[in-house]
ROSE-4610 file (N, C-alpha, C; in Angstrom, 1 decimal, always signed):
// ROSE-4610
residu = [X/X/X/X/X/X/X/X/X/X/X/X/X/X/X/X/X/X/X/X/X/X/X/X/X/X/X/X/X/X/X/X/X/X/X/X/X/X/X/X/X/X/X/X/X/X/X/X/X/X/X/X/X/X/X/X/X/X/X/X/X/X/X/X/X/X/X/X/X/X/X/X/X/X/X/X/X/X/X/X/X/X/X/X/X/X/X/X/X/X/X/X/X/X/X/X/X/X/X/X/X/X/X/X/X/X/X/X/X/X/X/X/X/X/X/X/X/X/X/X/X/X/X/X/X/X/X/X/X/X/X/X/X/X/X/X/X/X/X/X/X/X/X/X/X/X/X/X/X/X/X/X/X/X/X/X/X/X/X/X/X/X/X/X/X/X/X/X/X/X/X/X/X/X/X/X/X/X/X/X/X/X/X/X/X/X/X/X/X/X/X/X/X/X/X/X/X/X/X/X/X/X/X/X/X/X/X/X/X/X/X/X/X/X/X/X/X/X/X/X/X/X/X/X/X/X/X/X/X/X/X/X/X/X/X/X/X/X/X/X/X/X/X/X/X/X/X/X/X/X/X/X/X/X/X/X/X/X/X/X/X/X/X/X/X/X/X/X/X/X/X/X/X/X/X/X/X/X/X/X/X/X/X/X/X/X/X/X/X/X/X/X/X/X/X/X/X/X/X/X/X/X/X/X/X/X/X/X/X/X/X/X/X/X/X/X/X/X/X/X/X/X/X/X/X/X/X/X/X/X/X/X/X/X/X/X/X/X/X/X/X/X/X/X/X/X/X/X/X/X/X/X/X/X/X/X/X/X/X/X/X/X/X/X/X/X/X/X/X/X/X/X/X/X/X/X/X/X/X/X/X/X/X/X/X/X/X/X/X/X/X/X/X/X/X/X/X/X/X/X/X/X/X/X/X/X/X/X/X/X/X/X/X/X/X/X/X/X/X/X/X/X/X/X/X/X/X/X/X/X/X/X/X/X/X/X/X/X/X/X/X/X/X/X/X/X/X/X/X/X/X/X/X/X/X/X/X/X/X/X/X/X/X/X/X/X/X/X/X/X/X/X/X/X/X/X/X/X/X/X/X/X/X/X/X/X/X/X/X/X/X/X/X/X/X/X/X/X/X/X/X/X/X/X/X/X/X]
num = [1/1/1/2/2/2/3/3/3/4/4/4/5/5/5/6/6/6/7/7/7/8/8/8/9/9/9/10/10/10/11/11/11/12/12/12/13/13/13/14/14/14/15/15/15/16/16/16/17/17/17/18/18/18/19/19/19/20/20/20/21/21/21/22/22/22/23/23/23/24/24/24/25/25/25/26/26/26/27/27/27/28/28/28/29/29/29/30/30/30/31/31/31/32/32/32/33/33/33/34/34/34/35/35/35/36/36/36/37/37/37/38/38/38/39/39/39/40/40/40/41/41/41/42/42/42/43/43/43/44/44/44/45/45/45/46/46/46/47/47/47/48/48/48/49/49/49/50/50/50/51/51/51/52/52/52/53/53/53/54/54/54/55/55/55/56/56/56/57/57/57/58/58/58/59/59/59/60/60/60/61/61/61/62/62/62/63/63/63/64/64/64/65/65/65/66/66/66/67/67/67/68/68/68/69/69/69/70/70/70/71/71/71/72/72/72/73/73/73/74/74/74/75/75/75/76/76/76/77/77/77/78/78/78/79/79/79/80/80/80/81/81/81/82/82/82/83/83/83/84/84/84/85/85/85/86/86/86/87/87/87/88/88/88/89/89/89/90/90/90/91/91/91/92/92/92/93/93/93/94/94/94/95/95/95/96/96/96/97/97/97/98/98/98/99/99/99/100/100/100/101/101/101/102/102/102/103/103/103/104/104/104/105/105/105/106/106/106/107/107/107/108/108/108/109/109/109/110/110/110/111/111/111/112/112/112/113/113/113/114/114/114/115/115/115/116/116/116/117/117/117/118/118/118/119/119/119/120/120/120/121/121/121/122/122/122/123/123/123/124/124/124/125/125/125/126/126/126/127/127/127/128/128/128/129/129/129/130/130/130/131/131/131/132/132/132/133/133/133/134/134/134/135/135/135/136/136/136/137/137/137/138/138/138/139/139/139/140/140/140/141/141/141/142/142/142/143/143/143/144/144/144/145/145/145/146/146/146/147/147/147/148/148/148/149/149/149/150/150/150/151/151/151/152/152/152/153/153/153/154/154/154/155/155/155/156/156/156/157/157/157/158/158/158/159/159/159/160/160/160/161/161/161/162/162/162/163/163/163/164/164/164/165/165/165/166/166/166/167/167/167/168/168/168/169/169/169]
x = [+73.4/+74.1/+74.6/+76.0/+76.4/+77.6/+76.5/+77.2/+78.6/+79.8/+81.0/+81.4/+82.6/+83.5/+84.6/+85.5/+86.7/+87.4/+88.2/+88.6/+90.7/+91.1/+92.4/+92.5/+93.5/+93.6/+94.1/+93.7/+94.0/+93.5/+92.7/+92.2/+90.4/+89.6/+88.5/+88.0/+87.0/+86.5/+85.5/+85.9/+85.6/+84.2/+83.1/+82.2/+81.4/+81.3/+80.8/+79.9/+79.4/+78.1/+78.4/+79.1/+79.3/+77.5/+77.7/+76.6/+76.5/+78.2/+77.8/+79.7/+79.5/+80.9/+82.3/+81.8/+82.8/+83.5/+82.1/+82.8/+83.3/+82.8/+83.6/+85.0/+85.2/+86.4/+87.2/+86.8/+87.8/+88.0/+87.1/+87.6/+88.6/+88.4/+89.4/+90.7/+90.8/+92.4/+92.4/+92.1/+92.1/+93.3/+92.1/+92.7/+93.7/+94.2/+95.6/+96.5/+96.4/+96.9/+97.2/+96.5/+96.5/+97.7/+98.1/+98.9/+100.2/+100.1/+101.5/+101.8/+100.8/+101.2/+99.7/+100.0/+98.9/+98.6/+97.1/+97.7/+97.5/+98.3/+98.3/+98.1/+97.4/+97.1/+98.6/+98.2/+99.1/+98.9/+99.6/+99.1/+99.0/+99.9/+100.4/+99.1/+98.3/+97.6/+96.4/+95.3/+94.0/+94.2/+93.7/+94.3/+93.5/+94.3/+93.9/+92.7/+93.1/+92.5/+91.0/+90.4/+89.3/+88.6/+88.6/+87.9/+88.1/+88.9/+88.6/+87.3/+87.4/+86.5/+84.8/+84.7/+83.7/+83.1/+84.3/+84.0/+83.2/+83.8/+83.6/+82.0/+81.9/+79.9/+79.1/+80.0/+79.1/+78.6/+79.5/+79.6/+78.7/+78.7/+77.9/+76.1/+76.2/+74.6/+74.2/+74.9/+74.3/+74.2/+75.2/+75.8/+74.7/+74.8/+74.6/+76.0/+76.8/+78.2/+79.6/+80.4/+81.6/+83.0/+83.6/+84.8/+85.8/+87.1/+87.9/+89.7/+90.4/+91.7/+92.8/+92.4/+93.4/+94.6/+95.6/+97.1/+96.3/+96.8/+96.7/+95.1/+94.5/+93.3/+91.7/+90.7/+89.8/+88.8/+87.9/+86.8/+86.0/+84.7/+83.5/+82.3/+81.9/+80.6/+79.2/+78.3/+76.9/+75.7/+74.7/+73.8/+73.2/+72.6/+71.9/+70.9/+70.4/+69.2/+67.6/+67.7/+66.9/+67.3/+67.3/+67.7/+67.2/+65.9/+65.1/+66.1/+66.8/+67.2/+68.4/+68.9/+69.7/+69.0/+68.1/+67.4/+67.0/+67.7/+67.2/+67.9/+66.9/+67.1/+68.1/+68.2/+69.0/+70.2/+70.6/+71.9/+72.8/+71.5/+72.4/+73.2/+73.3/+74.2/+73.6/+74.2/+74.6/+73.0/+73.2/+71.9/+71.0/+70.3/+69.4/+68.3/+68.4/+67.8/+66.9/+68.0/+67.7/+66.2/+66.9/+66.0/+64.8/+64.1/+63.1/+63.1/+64.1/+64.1/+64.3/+64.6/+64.5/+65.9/+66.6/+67.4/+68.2/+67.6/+68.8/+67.7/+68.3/+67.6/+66.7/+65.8/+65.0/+65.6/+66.9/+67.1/+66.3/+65.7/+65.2/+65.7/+66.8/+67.3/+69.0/+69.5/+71.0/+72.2/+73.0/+73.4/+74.5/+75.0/+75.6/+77.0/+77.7/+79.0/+79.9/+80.2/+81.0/+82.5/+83.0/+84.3/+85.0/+85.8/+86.7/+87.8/+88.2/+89.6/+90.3/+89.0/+89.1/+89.0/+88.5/+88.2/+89.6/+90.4/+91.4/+92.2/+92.5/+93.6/+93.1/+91.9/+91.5/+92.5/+91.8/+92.4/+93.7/+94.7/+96.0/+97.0/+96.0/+96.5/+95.8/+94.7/+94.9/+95.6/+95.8/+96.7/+98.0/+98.4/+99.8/+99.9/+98.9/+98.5/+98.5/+98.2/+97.3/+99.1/+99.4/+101.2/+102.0/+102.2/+102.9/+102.4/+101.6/+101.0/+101.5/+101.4/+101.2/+102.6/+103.9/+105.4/+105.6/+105.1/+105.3/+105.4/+104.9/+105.0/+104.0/+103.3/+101.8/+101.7/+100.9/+99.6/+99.3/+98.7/+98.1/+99.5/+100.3/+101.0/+102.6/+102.4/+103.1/+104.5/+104.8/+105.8/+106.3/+107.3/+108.0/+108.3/+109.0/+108.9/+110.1/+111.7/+112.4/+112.3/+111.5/+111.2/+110.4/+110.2/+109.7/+111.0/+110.2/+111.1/+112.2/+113.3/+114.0/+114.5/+113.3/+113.4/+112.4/+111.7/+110.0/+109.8/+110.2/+109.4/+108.3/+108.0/+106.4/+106.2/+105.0/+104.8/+104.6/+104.2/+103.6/+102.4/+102.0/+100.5/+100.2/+101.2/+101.7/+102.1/+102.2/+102.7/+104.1/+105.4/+106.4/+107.1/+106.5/+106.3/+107.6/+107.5/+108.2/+109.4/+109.7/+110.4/+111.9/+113.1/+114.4/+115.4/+115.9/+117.0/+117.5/+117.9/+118.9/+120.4/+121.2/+122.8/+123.1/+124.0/+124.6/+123.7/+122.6/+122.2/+121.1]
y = [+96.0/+95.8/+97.1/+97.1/+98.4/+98.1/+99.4/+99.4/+99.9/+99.5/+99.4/+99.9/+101.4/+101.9/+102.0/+101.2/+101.1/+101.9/+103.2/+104.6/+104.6/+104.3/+104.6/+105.8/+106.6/+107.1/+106.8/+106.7/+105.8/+104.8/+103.8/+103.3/+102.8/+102.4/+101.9/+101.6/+102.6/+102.0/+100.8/+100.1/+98.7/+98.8/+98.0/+98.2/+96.5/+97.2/+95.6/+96.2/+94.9/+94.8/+93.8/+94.6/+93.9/+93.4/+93.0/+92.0/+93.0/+92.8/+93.3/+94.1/+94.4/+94.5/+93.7/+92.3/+91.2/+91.4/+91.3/+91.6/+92.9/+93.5/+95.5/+95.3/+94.6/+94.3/+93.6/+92.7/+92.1/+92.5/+93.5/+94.3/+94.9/+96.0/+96.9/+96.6/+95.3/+94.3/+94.1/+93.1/+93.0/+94.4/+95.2/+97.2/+96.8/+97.1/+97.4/+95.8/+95.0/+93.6/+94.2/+94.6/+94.8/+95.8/+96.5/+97.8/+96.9/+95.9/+95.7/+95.8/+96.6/+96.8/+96.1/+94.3/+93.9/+94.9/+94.6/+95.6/+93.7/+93.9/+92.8/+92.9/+92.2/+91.9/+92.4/+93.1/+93.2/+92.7/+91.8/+91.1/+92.1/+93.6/+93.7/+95.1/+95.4/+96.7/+96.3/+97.2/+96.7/+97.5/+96.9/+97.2/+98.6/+100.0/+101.2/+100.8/+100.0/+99.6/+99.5/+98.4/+97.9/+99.2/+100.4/+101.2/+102.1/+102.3/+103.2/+102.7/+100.9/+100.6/+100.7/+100.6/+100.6/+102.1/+103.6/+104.8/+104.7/+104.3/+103.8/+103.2/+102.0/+102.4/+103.0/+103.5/+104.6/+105.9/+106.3/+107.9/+107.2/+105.8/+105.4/+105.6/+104.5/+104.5/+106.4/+107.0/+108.1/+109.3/+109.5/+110.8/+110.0/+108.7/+108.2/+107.9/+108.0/+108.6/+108.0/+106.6/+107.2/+106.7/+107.3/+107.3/+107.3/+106.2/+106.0/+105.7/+106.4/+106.2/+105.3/+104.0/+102.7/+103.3/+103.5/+104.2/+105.4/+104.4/+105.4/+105.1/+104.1/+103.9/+104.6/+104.9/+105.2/+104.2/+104.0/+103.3/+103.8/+104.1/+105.0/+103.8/+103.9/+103.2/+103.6/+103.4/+103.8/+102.5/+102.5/+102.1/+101.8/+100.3/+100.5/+100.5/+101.3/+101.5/+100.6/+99.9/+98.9/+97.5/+97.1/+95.3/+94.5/+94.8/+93.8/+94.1/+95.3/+95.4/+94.2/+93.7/+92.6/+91.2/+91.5/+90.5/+89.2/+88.0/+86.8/+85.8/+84.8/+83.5/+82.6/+83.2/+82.3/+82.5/+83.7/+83.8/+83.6/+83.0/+82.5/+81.4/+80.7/+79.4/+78.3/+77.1/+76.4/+75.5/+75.4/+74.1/+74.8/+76.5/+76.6/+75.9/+75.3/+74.7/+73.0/+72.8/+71.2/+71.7/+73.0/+73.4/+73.9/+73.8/+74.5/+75.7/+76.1/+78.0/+77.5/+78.5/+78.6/+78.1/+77.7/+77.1/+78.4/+79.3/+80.6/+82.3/+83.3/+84.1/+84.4/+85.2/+86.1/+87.2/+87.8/+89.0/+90.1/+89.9/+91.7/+91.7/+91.3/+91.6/+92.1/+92.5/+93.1/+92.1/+91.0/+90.3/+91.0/+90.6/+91.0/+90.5/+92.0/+91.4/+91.0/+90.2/+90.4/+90.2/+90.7/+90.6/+89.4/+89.0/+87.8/+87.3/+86.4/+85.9/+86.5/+86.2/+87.1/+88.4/+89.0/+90.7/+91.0/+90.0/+90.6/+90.4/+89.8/+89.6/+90.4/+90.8/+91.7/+93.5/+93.3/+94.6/+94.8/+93.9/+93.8/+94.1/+93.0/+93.8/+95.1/+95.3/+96.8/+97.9/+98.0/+98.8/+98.4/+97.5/+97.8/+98.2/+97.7/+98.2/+99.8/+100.7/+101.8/+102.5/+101.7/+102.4/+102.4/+101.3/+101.4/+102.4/+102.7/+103.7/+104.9/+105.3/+106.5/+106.9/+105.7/+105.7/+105.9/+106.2/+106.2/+104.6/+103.5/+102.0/+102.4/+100.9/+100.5/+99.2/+99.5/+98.5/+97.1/+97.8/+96.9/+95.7/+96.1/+94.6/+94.9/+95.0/+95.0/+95.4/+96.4/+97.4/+98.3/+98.1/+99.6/+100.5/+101.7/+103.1/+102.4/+101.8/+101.6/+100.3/+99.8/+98.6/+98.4/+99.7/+100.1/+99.7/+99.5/+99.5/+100.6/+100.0/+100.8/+101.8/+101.3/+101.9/+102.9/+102.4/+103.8/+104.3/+103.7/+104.2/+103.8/+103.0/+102.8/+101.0/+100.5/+99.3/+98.0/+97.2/+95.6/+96.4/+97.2/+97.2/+97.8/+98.5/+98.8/+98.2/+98.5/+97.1/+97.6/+97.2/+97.4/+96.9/+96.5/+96.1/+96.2/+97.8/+99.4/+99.7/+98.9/+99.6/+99.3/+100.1/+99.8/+99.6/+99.0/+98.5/+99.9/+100.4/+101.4/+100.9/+101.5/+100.5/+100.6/+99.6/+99.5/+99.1/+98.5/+98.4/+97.1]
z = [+202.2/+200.9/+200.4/+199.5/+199.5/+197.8/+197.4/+196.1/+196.3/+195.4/+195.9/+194.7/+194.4/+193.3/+193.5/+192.4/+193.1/+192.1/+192.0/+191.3/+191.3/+190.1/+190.4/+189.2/+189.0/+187.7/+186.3/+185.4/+184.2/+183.5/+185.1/+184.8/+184.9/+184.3/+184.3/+185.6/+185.9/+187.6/+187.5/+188.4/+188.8/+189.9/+189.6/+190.6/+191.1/+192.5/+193.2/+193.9/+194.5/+195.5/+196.5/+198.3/+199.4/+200.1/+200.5/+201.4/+202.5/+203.3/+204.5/+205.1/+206.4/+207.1/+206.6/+206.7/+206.1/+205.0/+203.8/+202.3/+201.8/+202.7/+202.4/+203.2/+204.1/+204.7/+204.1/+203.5/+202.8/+200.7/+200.6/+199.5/+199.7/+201.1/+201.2/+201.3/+202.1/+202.2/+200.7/+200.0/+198.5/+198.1/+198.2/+197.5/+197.8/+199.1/+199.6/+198.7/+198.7/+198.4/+197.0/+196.6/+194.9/+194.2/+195.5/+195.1/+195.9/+196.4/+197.1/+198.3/+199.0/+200.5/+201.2/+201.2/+202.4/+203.5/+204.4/+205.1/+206.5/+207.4/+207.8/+209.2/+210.3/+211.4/+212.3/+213.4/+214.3/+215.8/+216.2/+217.4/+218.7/+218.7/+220.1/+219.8/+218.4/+219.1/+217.8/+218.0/+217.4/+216.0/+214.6/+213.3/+213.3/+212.9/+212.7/+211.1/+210.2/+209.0/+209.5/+210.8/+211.0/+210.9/+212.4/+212.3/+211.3/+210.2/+208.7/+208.0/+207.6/+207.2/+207.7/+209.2/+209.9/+210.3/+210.1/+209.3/+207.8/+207.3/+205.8/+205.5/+206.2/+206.5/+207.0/+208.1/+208.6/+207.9/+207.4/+206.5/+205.4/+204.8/+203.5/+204.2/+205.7/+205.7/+206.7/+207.0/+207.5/+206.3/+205.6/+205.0/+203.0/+203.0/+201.4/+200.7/+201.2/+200.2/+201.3/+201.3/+202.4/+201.0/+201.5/+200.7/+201.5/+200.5/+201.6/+200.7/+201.0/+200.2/+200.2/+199.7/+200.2/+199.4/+200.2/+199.7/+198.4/+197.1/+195.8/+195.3/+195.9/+195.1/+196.2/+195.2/+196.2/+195.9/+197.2/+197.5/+197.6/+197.1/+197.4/+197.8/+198.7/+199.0/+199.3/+198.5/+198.6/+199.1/+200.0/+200.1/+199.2/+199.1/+197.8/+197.8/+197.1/+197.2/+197.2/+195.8/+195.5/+195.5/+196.5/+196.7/+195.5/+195.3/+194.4/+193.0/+192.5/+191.2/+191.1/+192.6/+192.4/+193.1/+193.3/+193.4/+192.3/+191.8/+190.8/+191.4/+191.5/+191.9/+191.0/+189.9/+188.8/+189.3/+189.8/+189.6/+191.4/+192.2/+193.5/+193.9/+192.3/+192.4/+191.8/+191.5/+190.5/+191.2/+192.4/+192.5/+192.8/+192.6/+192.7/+192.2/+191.3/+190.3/+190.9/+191.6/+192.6/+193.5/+194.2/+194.7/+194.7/+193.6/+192.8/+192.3/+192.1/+191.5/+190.1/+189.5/+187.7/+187.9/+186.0/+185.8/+185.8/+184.6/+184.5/+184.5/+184.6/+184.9/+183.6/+183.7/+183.2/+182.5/+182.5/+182.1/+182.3/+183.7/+184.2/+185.6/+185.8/+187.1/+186.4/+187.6/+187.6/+187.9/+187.7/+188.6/+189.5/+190.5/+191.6/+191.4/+191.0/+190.7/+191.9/+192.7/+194.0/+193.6/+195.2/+194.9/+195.2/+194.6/+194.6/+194.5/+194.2/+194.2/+192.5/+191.6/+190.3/+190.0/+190.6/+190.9/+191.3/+193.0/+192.9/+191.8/+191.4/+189.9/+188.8/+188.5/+187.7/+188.1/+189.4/+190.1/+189.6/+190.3/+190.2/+188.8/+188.0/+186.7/+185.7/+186.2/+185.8/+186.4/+187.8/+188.6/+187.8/+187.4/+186.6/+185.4/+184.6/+183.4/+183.3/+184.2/+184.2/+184.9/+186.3/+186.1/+184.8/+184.4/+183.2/+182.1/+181.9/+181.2/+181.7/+183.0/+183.4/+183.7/+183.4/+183.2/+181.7/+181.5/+179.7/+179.2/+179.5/+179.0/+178.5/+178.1/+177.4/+178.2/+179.1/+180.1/+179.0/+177.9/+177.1/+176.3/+176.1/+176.1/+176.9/+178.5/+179.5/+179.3/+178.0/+178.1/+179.0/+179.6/+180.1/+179.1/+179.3/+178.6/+177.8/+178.6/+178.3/+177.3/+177.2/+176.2/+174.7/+174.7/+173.4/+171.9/+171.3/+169.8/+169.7/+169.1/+169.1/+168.1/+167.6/+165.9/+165.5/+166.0/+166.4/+167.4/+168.5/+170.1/+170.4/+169.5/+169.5/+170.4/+171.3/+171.9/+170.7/+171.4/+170.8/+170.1/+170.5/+169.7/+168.3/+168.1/+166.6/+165.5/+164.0/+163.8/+163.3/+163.2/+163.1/+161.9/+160.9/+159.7/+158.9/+159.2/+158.2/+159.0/+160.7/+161.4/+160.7/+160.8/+160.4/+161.9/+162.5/+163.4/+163.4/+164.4/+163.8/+163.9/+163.1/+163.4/+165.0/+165.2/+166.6/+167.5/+167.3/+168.5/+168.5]
């Protein structure tokens, strides 16, 4: 199991917990998916991506620490250390419960955020949120630089109350 940070600049690092080879594999595709460049299967030679990723555990379970640069974003993965801290039977699914486990947790465990189909779309739109910003827009209500008021300069998130048109335009 491997604590998972996902680091772009501007924006808020995002953290998961892979299982195994599979789900760190298919984060790392996610990464790349998120910025626009799948990275995708090639039939005629074996994907350079697989062994980065399978570096990528390696350097985590030998070194504590692997890091890895999907295009603009980074991935840092750590071993985790204490299983049990995500260890709760509440939170391994809806019929635990059929099955004789508790209905909902206890609140002394960590739940295990994984990655997903929501994680990616989380991703996706903060990587644009966090470009647009870093273009001079505002992320926070999906302005370009060029889309600001034309009377203040200022985004959606201001209030524009006071603003005057300026003539001609």
């Amino acid at each position: 199991m491997y604590d998972v940070t996902i680091e772009y600049p501007g924006m808020d690092a995002r953290e998961y917990v892979c299982n195994g080879p599979k789900e760190l594999r298919n984060l790392v595709w996610g990464v790349a998916s998120a910025q626009g460049k799948p990275i995708t299967e090639q039939l005629d030679r074996h994907n350079p991506w697989i062994h980065e990723v399978g570096d990528l555990r390696s350097r985590a379970d030998i070194e504590g620490v692997g890091l890895l640069d999907v295009h603009a974003v980074s991935v840092k993965v750590k071993p985790v250390e204490d299983e049990s801290a995500y260890a709760c039977e509440g939170h391994e699914g809806e019929d635990i419960a059929l099955l004789g486990g508790p209905t909902h947790c206890d609140g002394t465990c960590r739940p295990r955020k994984r990655w997903d189909r929501n994680a990616l779309i989380d991703l996706t739109c903060a990587l644009d949120d966090a470009e647009l910003d870093e273009a001079g827009g505002c992320g926070a209500c999906s302005l370009e630089a060029n889309q600001m008021c034309a009377a203040c300069g200022r985004c959606n998130c201001h209030d524009h109350a006071t603003c005057v048109r300026p003539e001609g335009k």
